[in-house]
C-alpha positions, 0 to 999 in steps of 0.5 A: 188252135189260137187266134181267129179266123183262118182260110184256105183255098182249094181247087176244086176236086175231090182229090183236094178233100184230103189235103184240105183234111190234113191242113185243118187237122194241122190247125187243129193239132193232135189231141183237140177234142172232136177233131176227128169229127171236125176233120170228117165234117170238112172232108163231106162238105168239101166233097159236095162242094166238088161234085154239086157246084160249077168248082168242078169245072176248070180254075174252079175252088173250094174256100174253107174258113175256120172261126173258133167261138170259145170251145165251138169251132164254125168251118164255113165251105164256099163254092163256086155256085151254080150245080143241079138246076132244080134240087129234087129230094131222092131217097137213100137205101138203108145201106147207102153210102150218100144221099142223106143230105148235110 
């Protein structure tokens, strides 16, 4: 991992999330502290973005950009916009797989 800022575009499926994984696990390189868990936090928000935004629709994308700041690492995810018209809070079961928020 060395220089700055770096992007990517995606298109705007859910399946994109694991080639979105291996690029970021690719910068990263093997043997980086909290990889792993940079890799799962870019696959969730990655995944939402596909399924709560207008990036879904045809020719939608899903930008993700990578800034080291000394030993943190900010991944930013942007969407094409637009999703549910009202956001209304629900409730996850104990054993659910989502709905807990990011």
């Amino acid at each position: 991992m060395t220089g700055g800022r770096v992007t990517a575009c995606f298109p705007g499926r859910t399946d994109q999330a694991g080639v979105a994984r291996r690029w970021l696990g690719g910068w990263l390189g093997e043997g980086r502290p909290a990889a792993d868990d940079a890799v799962l936090l870019l696959s969730e928000t990655f995944a939402n973005a596909c399924l709560h935004s207008r990036s879904a629709l045809p020719g939608g994308v899903v930008e993700v950009a990578v800034t080291p700041h000394g030993g943190l690492l900010e991944i930013e995810i942007t969407d094409d916009g637009g999703g549910a018209a009202e956001l209304v809070p629900g409730h996850a079961e104990d054993d659910a797989e989502s709905g807990r928020g990011l």
